[in-house]
C-alpha positions in Angstrom: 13.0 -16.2 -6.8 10.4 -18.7 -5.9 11.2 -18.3 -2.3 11.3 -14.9 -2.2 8.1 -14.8 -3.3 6.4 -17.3 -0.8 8.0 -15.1 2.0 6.3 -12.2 0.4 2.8 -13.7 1.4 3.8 -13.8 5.0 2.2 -10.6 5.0 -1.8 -10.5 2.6 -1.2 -11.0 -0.8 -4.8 -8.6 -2.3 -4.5 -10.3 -5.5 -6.7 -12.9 -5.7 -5.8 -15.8 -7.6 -2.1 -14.7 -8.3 -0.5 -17.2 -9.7 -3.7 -18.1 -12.0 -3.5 -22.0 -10.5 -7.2 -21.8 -10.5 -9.5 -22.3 -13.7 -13.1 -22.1 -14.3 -13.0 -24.5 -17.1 -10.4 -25.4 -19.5 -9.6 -23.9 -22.8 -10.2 -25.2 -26.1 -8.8 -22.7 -28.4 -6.7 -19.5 -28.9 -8.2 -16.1 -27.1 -9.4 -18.1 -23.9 -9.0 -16.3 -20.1 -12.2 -14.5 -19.4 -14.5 -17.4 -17.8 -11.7 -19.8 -17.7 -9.6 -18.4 -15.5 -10.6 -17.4 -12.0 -11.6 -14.2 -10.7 -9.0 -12.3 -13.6 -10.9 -11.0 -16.8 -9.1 -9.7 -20.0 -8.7 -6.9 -22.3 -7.9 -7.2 -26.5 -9.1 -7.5 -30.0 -11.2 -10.2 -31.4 -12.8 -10.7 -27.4 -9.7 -11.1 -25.8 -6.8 -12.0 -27.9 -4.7 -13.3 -24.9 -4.8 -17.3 -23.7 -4.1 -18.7 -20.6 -1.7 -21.7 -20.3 -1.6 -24.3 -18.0 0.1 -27.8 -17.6 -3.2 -28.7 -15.7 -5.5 -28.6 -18.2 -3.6 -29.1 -21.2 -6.5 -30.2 -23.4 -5.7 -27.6 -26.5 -1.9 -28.3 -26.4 -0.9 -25.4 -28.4 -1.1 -23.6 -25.1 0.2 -25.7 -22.7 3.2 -25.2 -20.2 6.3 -25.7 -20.4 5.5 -25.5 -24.5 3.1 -23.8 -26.3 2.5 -22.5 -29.2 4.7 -18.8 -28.4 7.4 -20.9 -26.8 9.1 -22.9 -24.2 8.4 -21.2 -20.3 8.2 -23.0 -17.2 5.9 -21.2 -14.8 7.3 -18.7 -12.3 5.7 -20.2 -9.6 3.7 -23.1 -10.0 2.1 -24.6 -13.0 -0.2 -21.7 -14.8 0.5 -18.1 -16.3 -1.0 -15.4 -18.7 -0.3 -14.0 -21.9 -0.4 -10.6 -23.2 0.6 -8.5 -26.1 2.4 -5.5 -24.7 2.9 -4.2 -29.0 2.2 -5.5 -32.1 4.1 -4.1 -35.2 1.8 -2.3 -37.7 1.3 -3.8 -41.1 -0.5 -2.2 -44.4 -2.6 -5.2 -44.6 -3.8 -4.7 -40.8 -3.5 -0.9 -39.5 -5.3 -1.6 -36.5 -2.1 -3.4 -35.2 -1.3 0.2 -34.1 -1.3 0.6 -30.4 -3.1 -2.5 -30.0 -2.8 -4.1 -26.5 -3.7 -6.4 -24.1 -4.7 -5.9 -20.7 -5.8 -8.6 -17.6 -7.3 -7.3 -14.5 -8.4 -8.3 -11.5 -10.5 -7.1 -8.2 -8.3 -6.9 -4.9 -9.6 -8.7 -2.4 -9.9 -5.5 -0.2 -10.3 -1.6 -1.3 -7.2 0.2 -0.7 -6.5 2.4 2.3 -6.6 6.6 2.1 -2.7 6.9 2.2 -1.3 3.7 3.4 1.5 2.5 0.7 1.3 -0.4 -0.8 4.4 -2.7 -2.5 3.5 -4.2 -5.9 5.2 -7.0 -7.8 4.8 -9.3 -11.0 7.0 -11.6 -13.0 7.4 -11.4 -16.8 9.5 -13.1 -19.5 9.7 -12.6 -23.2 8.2 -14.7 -25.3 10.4 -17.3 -27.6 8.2 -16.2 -31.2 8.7 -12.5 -29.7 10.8 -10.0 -32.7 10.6 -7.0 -30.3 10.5 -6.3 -26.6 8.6 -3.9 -25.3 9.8 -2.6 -21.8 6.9 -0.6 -20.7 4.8 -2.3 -18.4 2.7 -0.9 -15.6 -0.1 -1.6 -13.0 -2.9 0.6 -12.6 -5.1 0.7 -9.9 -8.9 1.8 -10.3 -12.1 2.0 -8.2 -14.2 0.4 -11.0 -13.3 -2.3 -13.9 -12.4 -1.6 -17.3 -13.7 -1.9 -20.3 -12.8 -2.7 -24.2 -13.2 1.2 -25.8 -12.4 -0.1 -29.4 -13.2 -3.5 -31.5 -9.1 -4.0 -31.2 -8.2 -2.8 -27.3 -6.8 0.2 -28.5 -3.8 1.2 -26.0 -5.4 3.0 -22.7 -2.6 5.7 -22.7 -5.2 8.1 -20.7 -4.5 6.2 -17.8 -1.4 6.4 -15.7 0.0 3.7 -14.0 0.5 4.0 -10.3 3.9 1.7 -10.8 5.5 1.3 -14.1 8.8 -0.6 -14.7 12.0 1.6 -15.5 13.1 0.8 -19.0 16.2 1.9 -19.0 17.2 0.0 -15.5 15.0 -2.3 -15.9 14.7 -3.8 -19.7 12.1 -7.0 -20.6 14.4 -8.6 -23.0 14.9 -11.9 -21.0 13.5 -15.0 -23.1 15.1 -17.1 -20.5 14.6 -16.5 -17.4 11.6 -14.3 -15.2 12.0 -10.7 -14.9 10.8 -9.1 -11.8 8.8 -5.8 -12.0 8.7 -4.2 -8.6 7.4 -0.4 -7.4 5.7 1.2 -4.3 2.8 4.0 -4.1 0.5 5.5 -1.9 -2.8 4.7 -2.5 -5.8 7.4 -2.6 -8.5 5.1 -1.2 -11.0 2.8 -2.4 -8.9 1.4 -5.5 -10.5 -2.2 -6.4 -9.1 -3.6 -9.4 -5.5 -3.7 -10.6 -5.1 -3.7 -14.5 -1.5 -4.9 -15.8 -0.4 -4.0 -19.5 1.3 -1.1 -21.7 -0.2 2.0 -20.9 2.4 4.1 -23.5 1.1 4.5 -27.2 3.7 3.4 -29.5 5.4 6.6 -30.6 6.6 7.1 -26.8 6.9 2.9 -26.2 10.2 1.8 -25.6 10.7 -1.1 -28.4 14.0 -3.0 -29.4 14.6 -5.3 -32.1 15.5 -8.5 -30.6 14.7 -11.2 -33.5 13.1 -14.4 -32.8 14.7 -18.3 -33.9 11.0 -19.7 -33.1 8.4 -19.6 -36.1 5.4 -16.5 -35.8 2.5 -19.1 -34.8 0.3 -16.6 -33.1 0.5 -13.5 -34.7 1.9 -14.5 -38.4 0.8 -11.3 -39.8 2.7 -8.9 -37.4 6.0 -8.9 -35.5 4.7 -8.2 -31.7 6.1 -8.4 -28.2 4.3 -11.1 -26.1 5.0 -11.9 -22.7 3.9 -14.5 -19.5 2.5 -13.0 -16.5 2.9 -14.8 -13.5 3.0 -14.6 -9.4 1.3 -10.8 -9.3 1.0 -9.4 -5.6 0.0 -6.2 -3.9 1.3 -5.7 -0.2 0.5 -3.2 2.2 3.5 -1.2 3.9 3.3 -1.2 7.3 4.6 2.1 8.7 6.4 2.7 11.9 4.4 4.7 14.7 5.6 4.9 17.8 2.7 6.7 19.5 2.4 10.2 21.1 4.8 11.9 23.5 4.1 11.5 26.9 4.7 12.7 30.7 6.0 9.5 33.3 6.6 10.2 36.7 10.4 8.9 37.9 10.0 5.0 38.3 7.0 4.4 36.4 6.1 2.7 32.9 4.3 3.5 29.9 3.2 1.0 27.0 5.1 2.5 23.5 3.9 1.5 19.8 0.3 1.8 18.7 -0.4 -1.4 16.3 0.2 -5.0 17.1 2.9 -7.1 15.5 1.9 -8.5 12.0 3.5 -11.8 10.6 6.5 -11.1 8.2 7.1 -7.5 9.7 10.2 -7.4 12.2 10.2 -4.1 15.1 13.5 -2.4 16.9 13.4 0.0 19.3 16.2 2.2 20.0 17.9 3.2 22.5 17.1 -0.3 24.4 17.5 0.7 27.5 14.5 0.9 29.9 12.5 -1.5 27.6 11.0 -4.5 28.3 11.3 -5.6 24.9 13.2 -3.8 22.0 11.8 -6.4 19.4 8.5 -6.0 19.7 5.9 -3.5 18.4 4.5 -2.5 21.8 7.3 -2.4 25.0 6.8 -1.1 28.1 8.9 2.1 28.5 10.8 3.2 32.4 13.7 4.9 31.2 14.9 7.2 34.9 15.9 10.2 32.1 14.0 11.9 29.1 14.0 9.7 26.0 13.4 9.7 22.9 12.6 6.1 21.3 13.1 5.4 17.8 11.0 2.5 16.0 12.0 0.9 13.5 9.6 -1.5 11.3 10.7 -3.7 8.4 8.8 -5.0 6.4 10.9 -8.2 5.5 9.9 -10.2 2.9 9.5 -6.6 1.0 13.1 -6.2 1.8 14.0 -9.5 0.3 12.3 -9.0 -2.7 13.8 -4.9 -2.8 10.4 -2.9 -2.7 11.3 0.6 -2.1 10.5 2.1 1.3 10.5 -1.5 3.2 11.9 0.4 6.1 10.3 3.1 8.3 10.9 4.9 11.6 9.0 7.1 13.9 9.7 8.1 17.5 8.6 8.9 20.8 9.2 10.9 23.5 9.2 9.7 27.3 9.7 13.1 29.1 10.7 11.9 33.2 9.1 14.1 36.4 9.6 14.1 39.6 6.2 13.6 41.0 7.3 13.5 44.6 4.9 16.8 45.3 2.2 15.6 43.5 0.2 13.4 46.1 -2.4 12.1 43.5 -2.1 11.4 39.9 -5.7 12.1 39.1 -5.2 15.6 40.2 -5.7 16.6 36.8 -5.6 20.8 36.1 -7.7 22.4 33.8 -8.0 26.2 34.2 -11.3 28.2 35.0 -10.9 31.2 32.5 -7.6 31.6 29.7 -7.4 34.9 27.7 -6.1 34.3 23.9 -3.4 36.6 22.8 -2.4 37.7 26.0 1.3 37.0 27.5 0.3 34.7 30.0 -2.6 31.8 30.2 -3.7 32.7 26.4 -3.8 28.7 25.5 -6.5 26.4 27.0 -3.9 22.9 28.0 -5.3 19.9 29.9 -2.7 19.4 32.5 -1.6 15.8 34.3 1.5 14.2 35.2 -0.2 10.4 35.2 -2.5 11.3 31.5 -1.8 8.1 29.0 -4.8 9.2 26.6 -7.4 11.7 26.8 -10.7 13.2 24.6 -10.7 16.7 25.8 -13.7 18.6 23.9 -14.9 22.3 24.2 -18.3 23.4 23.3 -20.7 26.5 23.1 -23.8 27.4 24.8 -25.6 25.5 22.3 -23.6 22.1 22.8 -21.9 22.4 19.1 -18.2 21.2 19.2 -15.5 23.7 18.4 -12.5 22.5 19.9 -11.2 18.4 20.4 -7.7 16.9 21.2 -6.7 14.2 22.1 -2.4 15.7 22.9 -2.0 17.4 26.1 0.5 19.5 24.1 -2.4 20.8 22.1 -4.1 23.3 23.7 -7.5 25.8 22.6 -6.4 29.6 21.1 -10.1 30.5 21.3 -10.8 30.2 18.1 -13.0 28.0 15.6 -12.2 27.0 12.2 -9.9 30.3 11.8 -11.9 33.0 13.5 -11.2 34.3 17.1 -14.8 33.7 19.3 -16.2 36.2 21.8 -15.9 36.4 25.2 -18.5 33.9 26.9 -18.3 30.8 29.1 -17.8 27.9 27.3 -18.7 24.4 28.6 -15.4 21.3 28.0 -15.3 17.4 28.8 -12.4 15.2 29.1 -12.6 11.6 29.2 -8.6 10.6 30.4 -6.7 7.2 31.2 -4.3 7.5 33.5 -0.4 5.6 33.2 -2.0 2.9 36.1 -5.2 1.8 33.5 -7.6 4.2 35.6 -10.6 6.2 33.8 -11.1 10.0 34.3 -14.5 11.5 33.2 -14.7 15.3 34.1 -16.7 18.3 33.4 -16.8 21.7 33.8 -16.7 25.7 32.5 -13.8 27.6 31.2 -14.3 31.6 30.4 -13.0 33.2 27.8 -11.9 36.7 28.9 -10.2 39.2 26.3 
């Protein structure tokens, strides 16, 4: 496990602090995290309610590690872990026991990206003193910090965790060993903080019995389900992306793959031939036929570990012409007048054999922009946001690189004739 996990950071670990190695100052009592522990803060009744063990600072040894006052748990990963009450078992003499929780948060290093996917893990294991588990776990990501709503951290089951363990496939029962909870999502953009507890109420919880041979130190009064935290991480997915389809002439070469290789994230191309190098994330392409590449990108260490969707593929398209006629590759065609709807010459195309990239931009008479691409394939209809334009001259510009590195600025007037 351990070395899974250090492969993992190959790739940014956004979780600051992780493993909770670091400390603010050491803790002298019961109900000790907030302030003590770097960067995380927690949730509970009575302030906190949740401790923070280390072997470091072992100077309230009730709460030290390997034993404490819960039970006997070496850290995942180092020397330091958390403590949280995922349930606690409601008594008459203390009803506010019902749907209590705990929750520990911290801010990412970074803001999530608008719809890249993201891989996150954490380590739990039942505590020794523990009479129930409680299998519902989750990690939910916000754009602003949370806050105690109620004197006893009542459970914050308006919130839905982005990934939650699977109880059934996954149960928390494990007083042993560490159990690993793993998920992926996509993120909506700008999430900062990532809050870790039991986000289920306890009519809908999934609770077992599992009795306890340790004596109830923390909690005397209620029964609960208590568990370390250790080793929590949130990974970006790298996707595959091949880059756009493109137009070679017979014998030339074209650079594939839009991002540079990242540590801990293996590329294939496939088929191989006409590469210079089917490992990397960007190859030079001269296949003599039409051919589509296939990129693959693994994300390794996610592999390893068995986050979902730690493989992804796009392609690409290397369409082969015989350029023999064409006695200039900056003869680049763009036609004076189109007519939408019509059987012939109703699309507006920028047309090249030797165009890598291009910006090709339409305007009106005033200068406002109502057409832009940037795929030779994607032409102008005559229309703008939906609605068909009059007839008229309209002014374009393109702004091309050519296969060879060479820059193309042109402008010039297309009519529209219906």
């Amino acid at each position: 496990m351990s070395f899974c996990f250090s492969f993992l950071h190959a790739q940014q670990n956004l979780v600051p602090n992780y493993s909770f190695e670091e400390k603010l100052q050491c803790i002298t009592t019961y109900d000790q995290f907030t302030t003590y522990v770097a960067d995380w803060t927690g949730q509970g009744g009575n302030g906190e309610a949740l401790s923070w063990f280390t072997a470091q600072c072992n100077s309230f040894g009730l709460a030290g590690v390997p034993n404490n006052d819960v039970g006997h748990q070496y850290a995942h990963t180092g020397n330091s872990y958390a403590l949280i009450a995922s349930y606690l078992s409601s008594y008459n003499s203390y009803p506010y026991h019902s749907n209590f929780r705990n929750y520990i948060q911290v801010q990412l290093v970074n803001p999530l990206k608008t719809s890249a996917k993201y891989c996150v893990m954490w380590f739990v294991s039942l505590a020794d003193t523990s009479v129930y588990a409680c299998s519902d776990m989750g990690a939910y990501f916000s754009d602003s910090a949370l806050y105690n709503d109620s004197p006893y951290c009542a459970v914050k089951s308006n919130f839905t965790p982005q990934v939650a363990n699977d109880p059934l496939n996954n149960p928390l029962t494990d007083k042993v060993n560490w159990t690993k909870i793993i998920g992926s999502f996509i993120a909506t953009g700008g999430e900062q903080y990532i809050v870790i507890g039991n986000f289920k109420p306890d009519s809908t919880s999934s609770i077992d019995s599992v009795g306890s041979t340790a004596p109830l130190n923390i909690f005397p009064d209620a029964a609960s389900a208590v568990y370390y935290v250790d080793d929590v991480s949130v990974n970006e997915v790298i996707q595959a992306d091949a880059g756009r389809d493109t137009l070679i002439c017979n014998g030339d070469k074209v650079l594939i793959g839009k991002d540079a290789a990242i540590p801990g994230v293996s590329y294939h191309w496939s088929p191989s031939t006409g590469l210079s190098n089917p490992n990397a994330a960007q190859t030079f392409a001269s296949p003599s036929v039409t051919t589509t590449y296939t990129l693959s990108v693994v994300n390794d260490s996610m592999k390893i570990c068995g986050c979902a969707d730690s493989l992804t593929k796009d392609s690409v398209t290397i369409n082969i012409d015989n350029c023999e006629n064409i006695s200039n590759c900056e003869n680049i065609f763009i036609p004076t007048a189109f007519s939408p709807n019509a059987t012939y010459n109703d699309i507006l195309y920028v047309r090249g054999p030797c165009i890598a990239t291009m910006d090709f931009i339409v305007f009106d008479r005033w200068g406002n922009k109502i057409f832009e691409s940037q795929d030779q394939n994607k032409g102008w209809d005559g229309s703008y946001k939906g609605t068909y334009l009059n007839m008229g001259t309209y002014v374009w510009s393109l702004n091309a690189t050519l296969l060879d590195g060479t820059s193309i600025k042109k402008k010039g007037n297309v009519t529209l004739v219906r």
